[in-house]
FIBATOR-968318 format. One record per residue: y, z, x of N, C-alpha, C, CB in turn. Coordinates in steps of 0.05 Angstrom, whole numbers, padded with zeros to 5 digits, always signed. Each point is the difference from the previous one (the first is absolute). Glycine has a CB too. Layout:
! residues N
YZXYZXYZXYZX ...
! end
This chain:
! residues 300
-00186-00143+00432+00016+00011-00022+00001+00030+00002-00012-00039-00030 +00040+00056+00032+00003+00021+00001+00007+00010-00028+00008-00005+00047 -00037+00020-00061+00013+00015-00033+00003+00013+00009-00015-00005-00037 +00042+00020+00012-00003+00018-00014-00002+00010-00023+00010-00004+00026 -00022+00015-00043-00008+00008-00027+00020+00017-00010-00046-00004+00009 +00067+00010-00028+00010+00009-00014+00000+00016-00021+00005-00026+00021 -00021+00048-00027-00005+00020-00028+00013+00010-00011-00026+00008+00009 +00043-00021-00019+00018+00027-00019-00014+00013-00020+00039-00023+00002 -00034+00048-00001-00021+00016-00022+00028+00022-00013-00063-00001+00034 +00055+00011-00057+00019+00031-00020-00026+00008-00020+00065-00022-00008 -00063+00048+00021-00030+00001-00012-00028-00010-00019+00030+00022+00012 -00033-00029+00019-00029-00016-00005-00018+00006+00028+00024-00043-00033 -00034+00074+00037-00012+00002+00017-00027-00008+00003+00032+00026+00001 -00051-00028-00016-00026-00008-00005-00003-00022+00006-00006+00024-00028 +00021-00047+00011+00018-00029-00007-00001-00013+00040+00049+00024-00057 -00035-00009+00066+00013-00005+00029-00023+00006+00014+00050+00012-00005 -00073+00004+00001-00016+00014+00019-00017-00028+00001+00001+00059-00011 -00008-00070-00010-00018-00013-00011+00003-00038+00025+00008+00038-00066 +00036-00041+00062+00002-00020+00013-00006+00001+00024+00026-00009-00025 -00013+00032+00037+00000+00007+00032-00035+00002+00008+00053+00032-00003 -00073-00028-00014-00030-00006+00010-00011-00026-00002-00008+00041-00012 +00032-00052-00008-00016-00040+00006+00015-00013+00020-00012-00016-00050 +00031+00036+00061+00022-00022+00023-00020+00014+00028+00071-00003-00026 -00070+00020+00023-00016+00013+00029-00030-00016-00004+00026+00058+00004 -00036-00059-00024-00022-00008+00003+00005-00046+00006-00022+00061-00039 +00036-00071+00027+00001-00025-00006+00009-00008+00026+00007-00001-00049 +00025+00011+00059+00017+00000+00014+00003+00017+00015+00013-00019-00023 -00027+00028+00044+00011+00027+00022+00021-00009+00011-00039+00020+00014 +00040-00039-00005+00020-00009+00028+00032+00003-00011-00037-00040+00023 +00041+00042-00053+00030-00010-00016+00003+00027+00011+00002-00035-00050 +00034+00030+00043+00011+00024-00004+00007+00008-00020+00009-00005+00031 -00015+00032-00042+00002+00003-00018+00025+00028-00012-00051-00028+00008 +00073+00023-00022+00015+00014+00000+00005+00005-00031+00014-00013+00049 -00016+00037-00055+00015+00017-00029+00012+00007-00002-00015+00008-00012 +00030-00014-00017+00026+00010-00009-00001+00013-00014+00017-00024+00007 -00017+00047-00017-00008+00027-00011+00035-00001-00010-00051+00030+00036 +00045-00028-00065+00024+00008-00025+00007+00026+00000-00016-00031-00030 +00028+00050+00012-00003+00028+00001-00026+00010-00013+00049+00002+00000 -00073-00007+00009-00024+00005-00007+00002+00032+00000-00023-00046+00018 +00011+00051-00046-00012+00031-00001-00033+00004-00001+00046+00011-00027 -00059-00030+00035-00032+00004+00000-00017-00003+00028+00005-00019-00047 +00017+00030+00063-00016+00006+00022-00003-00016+00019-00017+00021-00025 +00029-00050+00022+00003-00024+00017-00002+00005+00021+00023-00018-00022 +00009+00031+00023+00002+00000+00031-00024+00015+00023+00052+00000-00020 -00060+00011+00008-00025+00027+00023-00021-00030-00014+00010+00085-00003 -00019-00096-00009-00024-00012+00007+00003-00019+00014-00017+00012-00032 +00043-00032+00031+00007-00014+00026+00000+00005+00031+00021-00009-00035 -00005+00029+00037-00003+00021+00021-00024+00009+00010+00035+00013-00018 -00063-00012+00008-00014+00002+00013-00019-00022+00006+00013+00040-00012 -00013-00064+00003-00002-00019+00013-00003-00014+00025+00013+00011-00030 -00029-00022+00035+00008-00013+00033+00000-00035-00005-00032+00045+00033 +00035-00055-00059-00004-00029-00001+00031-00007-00016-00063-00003-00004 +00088+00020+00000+00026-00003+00001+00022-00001+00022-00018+00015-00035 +00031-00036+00037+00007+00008+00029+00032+00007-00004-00039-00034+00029 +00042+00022-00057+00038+00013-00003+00003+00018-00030+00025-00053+00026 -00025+00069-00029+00016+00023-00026+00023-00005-00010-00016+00033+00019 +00034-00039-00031+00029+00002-00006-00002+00014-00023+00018-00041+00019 -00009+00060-00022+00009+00023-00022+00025-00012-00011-00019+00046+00024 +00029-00058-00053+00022-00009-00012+00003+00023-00023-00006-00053+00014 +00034+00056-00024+00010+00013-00023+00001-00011-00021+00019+00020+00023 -00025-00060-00016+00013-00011-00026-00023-00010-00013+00046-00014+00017 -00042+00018-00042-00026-00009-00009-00005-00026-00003-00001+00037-00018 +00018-00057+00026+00002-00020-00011-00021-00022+00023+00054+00018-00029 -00068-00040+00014-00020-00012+00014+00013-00012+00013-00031-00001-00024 +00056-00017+00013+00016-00021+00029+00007+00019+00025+00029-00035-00035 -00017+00063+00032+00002+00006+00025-00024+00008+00020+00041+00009-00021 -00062-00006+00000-00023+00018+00020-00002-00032+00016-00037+00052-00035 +00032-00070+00018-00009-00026+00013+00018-00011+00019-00024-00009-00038 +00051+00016+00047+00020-00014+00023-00004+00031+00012+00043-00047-00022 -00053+00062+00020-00008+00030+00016-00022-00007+00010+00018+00037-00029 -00040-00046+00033-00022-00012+00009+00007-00028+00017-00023+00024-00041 +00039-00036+00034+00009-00022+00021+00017+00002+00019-00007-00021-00030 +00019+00050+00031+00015+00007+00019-00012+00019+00029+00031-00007-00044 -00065+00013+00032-00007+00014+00016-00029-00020+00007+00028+00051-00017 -00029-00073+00011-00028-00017+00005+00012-00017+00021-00025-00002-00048 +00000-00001+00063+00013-00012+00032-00017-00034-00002+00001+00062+00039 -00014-00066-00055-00012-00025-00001+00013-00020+00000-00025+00016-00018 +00016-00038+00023+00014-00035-00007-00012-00002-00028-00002-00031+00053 -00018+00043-00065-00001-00014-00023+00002+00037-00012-00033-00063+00006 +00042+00067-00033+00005+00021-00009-00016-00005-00034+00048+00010+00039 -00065+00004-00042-00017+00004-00027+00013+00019-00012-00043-00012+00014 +00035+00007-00047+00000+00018-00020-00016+00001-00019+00035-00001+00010 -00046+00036-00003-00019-00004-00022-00003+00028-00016-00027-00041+00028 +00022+00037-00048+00009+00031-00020-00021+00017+00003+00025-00020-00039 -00014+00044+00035-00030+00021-00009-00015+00000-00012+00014+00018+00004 -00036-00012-00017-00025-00012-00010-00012-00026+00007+00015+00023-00032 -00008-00032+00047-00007-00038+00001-00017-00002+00032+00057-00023-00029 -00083+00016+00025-00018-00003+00017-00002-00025+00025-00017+00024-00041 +00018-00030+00062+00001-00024+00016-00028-00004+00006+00046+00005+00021 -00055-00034-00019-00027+00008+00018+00006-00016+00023-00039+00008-00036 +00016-00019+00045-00002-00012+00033+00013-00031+00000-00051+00030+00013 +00049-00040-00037+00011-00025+00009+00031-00011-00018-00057-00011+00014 +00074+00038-00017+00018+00005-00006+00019-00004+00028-00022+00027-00042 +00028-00015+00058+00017-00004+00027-00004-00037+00010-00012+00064+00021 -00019-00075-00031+00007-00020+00012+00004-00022-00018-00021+00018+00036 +00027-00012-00059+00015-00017-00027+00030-00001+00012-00031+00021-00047 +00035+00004+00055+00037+00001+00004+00002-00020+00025+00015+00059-00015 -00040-00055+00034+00012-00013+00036+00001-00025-00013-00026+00025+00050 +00009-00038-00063+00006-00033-00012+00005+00000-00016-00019-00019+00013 +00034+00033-00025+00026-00004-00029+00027-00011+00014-00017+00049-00034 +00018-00026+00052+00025+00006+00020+00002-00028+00019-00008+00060+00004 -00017-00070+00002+00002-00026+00024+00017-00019-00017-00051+00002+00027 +00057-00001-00054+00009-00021-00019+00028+00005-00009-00047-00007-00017 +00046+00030+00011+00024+00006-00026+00009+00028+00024-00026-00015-00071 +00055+00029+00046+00008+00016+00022-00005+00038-00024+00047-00052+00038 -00060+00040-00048-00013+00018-00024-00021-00003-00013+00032+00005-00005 -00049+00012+00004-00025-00006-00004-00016+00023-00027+00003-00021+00060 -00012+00013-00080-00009+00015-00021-00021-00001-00013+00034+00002-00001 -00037+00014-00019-00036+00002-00008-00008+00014-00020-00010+00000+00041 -00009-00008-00061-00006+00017-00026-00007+00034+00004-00020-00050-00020 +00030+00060+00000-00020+00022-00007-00028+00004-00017+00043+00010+00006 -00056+00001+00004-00028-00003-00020-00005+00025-00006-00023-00040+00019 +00030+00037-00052-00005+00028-00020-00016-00002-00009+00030+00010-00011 -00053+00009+00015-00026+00011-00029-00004-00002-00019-00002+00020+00011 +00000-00032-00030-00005+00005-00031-00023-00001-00004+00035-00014-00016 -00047+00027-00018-00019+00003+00004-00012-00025-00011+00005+00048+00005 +00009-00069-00005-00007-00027-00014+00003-00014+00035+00023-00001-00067 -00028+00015+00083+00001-00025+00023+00037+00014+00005-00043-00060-00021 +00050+00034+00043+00016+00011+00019+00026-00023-00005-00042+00025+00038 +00066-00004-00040+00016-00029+00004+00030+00008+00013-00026-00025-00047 +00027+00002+00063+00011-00015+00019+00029-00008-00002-00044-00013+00005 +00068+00026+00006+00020-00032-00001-00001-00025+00010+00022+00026-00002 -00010-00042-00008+00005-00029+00014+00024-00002+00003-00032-00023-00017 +00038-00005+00027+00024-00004+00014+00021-00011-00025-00026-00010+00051 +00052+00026-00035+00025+00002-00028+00021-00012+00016-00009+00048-00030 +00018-00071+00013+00023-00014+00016+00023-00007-00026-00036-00025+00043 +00057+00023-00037+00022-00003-00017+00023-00031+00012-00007+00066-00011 +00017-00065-00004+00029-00028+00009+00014+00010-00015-00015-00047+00010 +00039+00059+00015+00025+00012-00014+00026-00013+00009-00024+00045-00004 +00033-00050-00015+00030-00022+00004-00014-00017+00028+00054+00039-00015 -00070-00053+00011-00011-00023+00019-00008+00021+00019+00030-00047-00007 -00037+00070+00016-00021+00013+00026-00026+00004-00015+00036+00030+00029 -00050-00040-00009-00022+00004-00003-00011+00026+00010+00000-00046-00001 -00014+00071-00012-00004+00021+00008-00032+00015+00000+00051-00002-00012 -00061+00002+00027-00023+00008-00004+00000+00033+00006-00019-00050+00011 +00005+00059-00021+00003+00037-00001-00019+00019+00008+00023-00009-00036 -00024+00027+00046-00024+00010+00025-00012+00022-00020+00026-00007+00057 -00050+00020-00047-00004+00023-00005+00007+00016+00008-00021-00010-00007 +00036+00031+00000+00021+00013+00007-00023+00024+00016+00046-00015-00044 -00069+00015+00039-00023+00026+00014-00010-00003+00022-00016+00009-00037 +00010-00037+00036-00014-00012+00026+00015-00037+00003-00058+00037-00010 +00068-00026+00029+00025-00023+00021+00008+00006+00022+00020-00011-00031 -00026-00015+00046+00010+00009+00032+00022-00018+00000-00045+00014+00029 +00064-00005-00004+00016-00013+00008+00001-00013+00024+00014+00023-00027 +00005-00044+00034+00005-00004+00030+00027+00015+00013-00024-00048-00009 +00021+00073+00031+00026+00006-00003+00024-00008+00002-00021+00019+00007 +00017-00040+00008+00028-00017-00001+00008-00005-00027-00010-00024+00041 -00001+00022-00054+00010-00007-00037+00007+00027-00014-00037-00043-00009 +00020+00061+00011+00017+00025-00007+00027+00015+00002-00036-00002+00005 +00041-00014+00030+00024+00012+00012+00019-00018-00014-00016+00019+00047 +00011-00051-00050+00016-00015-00017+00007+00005-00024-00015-00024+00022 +00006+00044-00027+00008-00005-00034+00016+00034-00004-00054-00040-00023 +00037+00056+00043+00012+00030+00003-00013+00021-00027+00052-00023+00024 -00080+00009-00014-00027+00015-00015+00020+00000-00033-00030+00043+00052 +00016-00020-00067+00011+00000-00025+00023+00010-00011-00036-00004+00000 +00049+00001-00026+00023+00009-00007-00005+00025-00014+00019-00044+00000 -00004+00063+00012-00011+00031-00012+00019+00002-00018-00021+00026+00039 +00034-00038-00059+00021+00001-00014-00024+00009-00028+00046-00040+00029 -00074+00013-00023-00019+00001-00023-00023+00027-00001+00005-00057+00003 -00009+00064-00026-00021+00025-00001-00024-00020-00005+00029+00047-00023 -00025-00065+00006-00024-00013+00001+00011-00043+00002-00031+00057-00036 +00012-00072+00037+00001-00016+00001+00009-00017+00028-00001+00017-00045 -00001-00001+00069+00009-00002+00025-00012-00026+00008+00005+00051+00011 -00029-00055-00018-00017-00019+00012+00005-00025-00015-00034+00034+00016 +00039-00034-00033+00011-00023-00020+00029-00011+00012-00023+00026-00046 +00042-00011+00047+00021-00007+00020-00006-00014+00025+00019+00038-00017 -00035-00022+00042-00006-00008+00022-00018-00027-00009+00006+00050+00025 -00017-00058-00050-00009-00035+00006+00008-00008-00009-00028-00006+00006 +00056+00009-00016+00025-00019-00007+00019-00010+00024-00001+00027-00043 +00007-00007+00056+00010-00003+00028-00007-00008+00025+00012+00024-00020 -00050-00028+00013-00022-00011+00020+00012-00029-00009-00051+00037+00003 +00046-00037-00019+00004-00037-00017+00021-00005+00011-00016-00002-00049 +00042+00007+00042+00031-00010+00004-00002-00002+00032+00030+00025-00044 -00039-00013+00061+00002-00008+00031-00023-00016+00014+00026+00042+00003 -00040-00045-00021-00024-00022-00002-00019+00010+00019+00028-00043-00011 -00041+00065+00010-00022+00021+00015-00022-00006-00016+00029+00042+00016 -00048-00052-00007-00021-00011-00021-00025+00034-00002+00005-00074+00020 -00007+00074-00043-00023+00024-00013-00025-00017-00005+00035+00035-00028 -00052-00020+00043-00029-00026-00004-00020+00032-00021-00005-00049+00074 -00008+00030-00095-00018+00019-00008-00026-00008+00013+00025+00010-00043 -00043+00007+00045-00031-00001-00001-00015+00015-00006+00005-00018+00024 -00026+00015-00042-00024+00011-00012-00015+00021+00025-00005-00049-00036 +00008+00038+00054-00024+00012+00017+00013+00032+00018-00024-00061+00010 +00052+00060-00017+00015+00027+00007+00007+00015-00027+00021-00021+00045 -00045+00025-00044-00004+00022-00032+00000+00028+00005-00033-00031-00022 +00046+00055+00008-00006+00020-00003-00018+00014-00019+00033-00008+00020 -00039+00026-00023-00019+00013-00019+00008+00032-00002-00038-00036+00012 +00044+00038-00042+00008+00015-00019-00029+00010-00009+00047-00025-00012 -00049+00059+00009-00029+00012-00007+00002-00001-00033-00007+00036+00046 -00015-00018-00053+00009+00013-00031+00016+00031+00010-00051-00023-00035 +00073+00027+00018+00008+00030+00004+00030-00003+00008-00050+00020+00017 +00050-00039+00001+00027+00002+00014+00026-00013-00015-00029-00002+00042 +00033-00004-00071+00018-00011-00005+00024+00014-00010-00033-00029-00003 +00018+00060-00013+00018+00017-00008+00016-00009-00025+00001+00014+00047 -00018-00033-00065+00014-00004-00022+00027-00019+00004-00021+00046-00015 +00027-00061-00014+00019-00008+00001+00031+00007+00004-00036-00015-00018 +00058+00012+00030+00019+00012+00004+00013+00000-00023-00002-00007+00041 +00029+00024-00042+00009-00004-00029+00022-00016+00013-00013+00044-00036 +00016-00064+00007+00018-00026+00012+00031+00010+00003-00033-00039-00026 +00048+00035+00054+00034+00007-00014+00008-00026+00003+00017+00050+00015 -00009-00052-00050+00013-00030-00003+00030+00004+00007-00033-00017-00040 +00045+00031+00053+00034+00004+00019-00010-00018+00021+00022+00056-00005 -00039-00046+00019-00006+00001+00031-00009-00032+00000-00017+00057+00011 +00004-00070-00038-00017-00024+00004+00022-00023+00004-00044+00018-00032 +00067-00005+00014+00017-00019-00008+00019+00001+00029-00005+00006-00060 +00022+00015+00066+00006+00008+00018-00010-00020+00025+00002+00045-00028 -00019-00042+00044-00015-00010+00014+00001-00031-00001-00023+00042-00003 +00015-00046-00020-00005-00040-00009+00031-00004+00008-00039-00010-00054 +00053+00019+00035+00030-00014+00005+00015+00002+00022+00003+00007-00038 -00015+00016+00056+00009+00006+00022+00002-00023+00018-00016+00043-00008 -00016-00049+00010-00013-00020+00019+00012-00029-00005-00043+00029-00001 +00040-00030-00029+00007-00042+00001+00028+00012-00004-00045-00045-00030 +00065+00057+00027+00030+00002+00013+00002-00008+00025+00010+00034-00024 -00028-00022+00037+00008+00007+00030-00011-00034+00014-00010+00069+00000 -00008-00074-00006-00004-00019+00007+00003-00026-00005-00015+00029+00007 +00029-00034-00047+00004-00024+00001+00027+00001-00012-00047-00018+00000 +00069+00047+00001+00018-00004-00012+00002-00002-00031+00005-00015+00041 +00012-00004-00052+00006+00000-00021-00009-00028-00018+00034+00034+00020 -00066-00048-00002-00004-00013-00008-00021+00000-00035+00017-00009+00056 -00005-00019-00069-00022+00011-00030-00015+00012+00004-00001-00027-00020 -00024+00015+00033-00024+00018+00005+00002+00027+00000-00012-00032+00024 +00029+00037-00023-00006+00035+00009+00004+00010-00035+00030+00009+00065 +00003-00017-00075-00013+00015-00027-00009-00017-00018+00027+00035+00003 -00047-00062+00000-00025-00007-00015-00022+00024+00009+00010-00057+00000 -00014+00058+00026-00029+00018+00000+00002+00023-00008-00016-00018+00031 +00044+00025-00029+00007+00042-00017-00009-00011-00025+00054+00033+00020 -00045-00044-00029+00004-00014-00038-00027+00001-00004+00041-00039-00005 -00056+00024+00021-00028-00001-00009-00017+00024+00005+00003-00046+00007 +00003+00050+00011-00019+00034+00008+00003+00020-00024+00012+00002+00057 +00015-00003-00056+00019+00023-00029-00018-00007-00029+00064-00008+00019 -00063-00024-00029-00009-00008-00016-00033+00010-00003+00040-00035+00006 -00062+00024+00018-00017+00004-00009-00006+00040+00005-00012-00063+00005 +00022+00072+00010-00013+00030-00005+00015+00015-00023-00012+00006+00051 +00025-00017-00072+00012-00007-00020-00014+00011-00016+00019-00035+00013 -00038+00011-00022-00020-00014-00018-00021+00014+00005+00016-00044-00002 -00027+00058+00031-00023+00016+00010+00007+00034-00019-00004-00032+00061 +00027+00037-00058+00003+00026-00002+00011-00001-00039+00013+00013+00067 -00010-00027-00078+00007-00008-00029-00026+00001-00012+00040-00031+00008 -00069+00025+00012-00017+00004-00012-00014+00019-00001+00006-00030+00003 -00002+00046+00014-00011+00032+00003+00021+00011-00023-00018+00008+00060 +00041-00020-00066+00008+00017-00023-00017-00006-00027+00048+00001+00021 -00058-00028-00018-00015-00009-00031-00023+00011+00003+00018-00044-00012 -00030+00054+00038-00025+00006+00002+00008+00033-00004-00025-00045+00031 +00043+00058-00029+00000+00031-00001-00005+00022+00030-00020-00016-00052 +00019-00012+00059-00009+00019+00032+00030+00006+00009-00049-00029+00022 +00072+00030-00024+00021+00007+00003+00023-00001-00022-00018-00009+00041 +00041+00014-00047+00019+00008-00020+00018-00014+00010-00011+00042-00014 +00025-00045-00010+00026-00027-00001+00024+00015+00024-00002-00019-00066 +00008+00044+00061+00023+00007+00021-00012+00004+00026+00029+00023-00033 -00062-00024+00047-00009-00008+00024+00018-00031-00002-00055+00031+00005 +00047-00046-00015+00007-00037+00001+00024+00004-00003-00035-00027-00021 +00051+00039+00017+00033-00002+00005+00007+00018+00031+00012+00001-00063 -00025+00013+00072+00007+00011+00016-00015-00015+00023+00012+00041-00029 -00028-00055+00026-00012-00023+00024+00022-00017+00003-00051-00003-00012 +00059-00005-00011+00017-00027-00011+00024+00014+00019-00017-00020-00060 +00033+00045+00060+00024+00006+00011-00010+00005+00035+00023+00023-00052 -00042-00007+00055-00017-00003+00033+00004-00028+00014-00041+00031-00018 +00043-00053+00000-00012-00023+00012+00033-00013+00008-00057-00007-00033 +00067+00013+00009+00035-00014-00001+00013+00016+00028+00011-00004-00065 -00009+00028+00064+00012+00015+00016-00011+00000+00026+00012+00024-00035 -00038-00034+00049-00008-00009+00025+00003-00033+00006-00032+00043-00003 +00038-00054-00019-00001-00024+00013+00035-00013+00010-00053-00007-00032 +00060+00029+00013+00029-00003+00015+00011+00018+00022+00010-00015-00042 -00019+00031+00042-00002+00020+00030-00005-00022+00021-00025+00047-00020 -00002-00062+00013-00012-00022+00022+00018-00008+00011-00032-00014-00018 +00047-00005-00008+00010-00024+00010+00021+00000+00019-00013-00016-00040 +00037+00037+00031+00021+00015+00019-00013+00004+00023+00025+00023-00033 -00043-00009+00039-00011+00016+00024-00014-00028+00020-00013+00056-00032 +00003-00072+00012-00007-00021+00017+00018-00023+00014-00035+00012-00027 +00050-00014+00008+00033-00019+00009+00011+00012+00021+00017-00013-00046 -00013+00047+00039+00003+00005+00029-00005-00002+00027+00003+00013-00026 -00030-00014+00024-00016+00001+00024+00000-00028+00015-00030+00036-00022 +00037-00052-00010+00001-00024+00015+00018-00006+00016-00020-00011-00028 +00045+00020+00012+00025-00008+00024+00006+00017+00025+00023-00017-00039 -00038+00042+00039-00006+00017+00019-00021-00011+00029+00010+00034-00046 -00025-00050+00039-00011-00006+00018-00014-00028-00009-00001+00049+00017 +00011-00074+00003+00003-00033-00011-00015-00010+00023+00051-00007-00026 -00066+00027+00043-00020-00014+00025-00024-00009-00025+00009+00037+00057 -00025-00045-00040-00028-00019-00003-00015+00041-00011-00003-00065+00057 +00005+00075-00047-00012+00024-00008+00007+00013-00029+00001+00005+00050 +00022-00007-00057+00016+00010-00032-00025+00031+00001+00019-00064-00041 -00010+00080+00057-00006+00029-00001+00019+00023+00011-00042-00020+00002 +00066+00021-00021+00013+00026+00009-00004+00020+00002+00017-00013-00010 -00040+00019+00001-00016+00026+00002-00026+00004+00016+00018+00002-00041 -00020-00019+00056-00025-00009+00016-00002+00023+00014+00004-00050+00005 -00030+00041+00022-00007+00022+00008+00012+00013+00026-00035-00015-00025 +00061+00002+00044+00012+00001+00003+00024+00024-00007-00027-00041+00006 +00031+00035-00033+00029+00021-00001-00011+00022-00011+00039-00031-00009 -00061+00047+00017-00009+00023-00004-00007+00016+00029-00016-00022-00047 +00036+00035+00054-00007+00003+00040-00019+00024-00008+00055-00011+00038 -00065+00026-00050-00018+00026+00001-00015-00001-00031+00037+00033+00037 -00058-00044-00040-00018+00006-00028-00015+00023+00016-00008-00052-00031 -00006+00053+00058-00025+00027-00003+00016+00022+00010-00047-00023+00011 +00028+00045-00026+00003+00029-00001-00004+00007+00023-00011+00007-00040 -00013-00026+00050-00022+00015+00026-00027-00017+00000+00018+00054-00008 -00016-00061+00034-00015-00019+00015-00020+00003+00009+00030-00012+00007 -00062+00014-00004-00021+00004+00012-00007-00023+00010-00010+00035-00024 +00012-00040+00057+00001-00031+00019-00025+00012+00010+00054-00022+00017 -00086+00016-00013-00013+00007+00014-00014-00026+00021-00002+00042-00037 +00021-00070+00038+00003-00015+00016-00012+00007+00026+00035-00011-00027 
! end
């Protein structure tokens, strides 16, 4: 098995220092290549001095789908990993993926977070949408087979977020089986989480509608699950108004965030659909982007 390891990092130099010492230490033999965002903390010079990186790509965009088809364009492996900054590998991580991979053509694995009540874990998340059956990866730590990457044309950079949610919708529909296993775990420290993000309910909605447009059209399903998503973060955010933790014109202005992206979606996703009707449904794949890096460090 020829890896390669994949890091996309936007400032998170500590975060990144931290992965790149459990891959050199777990994994010497991988290859290991970063995708450096427009980082202002110094990234690039601590990469750079390095000798356990073997590819740099300097990108402008901040966006995670492109750093992540920016990393698949410069990884030379048959099997191609991904795994985020802050997130630790150990030794019997590479050989979860070689017999994940002997099975399925995707291969995935929990994260294990700190608390101070003990530690907790994802499990495995599967859905049935308009009759597909979809099982859904960790978007931090997942390898691929490259032949399946090139099939599908890595991710759709159309999404700022929810890329990986798409790509196991489109694993499903061409019938690429995603195998989970416990024993290809990463590990998350204390420190590295940086707090909760603030939620943009445009982008959430945006994104959702984007995806089951694009992929199942104009079937019910698609606006039963807006209806219900809409409905219950609804009822979530109605209660931070009874609880005082937010104000009625926040809940109208979520309420208009949510209307106004999910119809952005749906257009943008109908599009895409009739824009591109292969087994892949990625007009924006990684493909029709001929130049994401700034500047390349190959020390191959």
């Amino acid at each position: 098995m020829e890896l390669s390891v994949v890091v996309p990092t936007l400032n998170g130099r500590d975060r990144l220092a931290g992965t790149l010492d459990a891959l050199a230490n777990s994994i010497p033999e991988a290859e290991v290549v970063v995708v450096n965002g427009p980082s202002a903390d110094g990234t690039t010079g601590m990469v750079r001095e390095r000798e356990d990186v073997d590819v740099l790509v300097e990108i402008s965009d901040r966006s995670v789908t492109a750093a992540r088809n920016a990393g698949f364009d410069h990884a030379s492996g048959s099997v191609v990993a991904l795994v985020d900054h802050g997130l630790a590998v150990d030794e019997s991580w590479a050989e979860a993926v070689r017999t994940g991979l002997a099975e399925a053509d995707v291969v995935t694995g929990p994260t294990h977070r700190p608390r101070r009540a003990g530690a907790e874990t994802e499990t495995l998340e599967t859905r049935t949408v308009a009759g597909r059956e979809v099982t859904y990866f960790n978007s931090g730590n997942v390898a691929f087979d490259r032949a399946t990457l090139d099939a599908l044309d890595g991710y759709d950079e159309y999404l700022e977020v929810g890329g990986s949610r798409d790509l196991a919708h489109r694993l499903a529909d061409s019938e690429f089986r995603v195998e989970w296993t416990q024993s290809m775990a990463v590990e998350r420290t204390y420190g590295t989480d940086g707090g909760e993000p603030q939620r943009d309910w445009e982008w959430k909605y945006r994104s959702l509608a984007y995806r089951l447009a694009k992929n199942y059209g104009t079937h019910p399903t698609v606006f039963r699950r807006l209806a219900g998503h809409a409905a219950s973060d609804a009822v979530g955010a109605l209660r931070d108004v009874v609880h005082r933790t937010t104000g009625p014109s926040e809940w109208l202005a979520t309420g208009r965030d949510v209307l106004s992206g999910a119809v952005v979606g749906l257009k943008d996703g109908l599009s895409a659909r009739a824009r591109d009707r292969s087994r892949a449904r990625n007009p924006h794949g990684a493909s029709e982007q001929a130049q994401r890096a700034v500047s390349v460090y190959d020390w191959r």
